[in-house]
C-alpha positions as CSV (number, residue, x, y, z in Angstrom):
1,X,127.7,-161.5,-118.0
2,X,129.2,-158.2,-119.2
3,X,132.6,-157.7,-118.7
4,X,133.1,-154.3,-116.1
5,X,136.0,-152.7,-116.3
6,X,138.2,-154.0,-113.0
7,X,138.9,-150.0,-111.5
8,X,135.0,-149.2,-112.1
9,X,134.1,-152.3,-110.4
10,X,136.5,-151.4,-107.3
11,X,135.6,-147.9,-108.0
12,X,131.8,-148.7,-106.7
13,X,133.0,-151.1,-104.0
14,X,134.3,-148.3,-102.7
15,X,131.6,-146.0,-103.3
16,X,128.9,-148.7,-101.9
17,X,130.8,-150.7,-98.8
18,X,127.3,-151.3,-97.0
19,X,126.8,-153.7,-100.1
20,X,128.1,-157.5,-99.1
21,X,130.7,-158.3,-101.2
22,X,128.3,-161.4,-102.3
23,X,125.5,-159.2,-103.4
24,X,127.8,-156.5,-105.4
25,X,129.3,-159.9,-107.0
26,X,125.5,-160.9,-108.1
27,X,124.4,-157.3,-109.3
28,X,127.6,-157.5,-111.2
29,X,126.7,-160.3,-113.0
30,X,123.0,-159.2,-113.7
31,X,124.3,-155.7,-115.0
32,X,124.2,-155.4,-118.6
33,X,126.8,-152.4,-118.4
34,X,128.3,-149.7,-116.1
35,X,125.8,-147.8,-115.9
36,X,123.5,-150.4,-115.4
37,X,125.5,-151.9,-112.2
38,X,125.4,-148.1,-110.9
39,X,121.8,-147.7,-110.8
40,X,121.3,-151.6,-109.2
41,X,123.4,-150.4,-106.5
42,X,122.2,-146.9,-106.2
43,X,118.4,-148.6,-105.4
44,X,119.5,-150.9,-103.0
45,X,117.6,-151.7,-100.1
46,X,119.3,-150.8,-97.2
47,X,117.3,-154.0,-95.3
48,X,117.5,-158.1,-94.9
49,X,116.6,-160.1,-96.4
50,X,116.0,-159.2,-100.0
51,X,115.6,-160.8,-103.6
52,X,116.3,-160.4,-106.8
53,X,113.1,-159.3,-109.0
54,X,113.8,-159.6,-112.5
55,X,110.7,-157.3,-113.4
56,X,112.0,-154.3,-111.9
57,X,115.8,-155.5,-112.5
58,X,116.7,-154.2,-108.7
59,X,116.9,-155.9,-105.3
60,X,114.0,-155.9,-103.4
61,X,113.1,-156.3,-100.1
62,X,111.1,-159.7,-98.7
63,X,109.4,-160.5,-95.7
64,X,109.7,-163.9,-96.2
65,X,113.5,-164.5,-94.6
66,X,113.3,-167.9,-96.4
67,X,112.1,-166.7,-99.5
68,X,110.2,-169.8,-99.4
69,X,107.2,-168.5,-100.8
70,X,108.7,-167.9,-104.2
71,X,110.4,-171.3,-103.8
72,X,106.2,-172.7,-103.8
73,X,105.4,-170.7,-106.4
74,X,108.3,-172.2,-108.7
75,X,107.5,-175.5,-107.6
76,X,104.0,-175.2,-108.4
77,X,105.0,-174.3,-112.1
């Protein structure tokens, strides 16, 4: 995880309140900087419920509300 300056962080709170304080908490901890953390939460999806997609580095929407369909596939593996 990469250390965000404390007034950035609350600086985007602010700037983002329709994030859940759980997801911003995530994002932070995927972001590999500032900037990075900025453009998660600038593409998120304004819907429920949604996962984490490490291709496209974002939140994405799913249809599957418990995102047990991904849970298959990693079981299957």
């Amino acid at each position: 995880m990469v250390m965000i300056d404390a007034k950035i962080l609350q600086s985007l709170k602010d700037r983002y309140p329709q994030v859940h304080p759980l997801i911003f908490l995530r994002s932070a901890e995927r972001a590999r900087s500032a900037g990075d953390l900025f453009d998660i939460l600038e593409g998120f999806p304004n819907h429920y419920p949604l996962t984490w997609d490490d291709e496209k580095h974002g939140w994405v929407k799913s249809d599957d509300i418990l995102q047990s369909r991904k849970f298959e596939e990693f079981k299957k593996e």
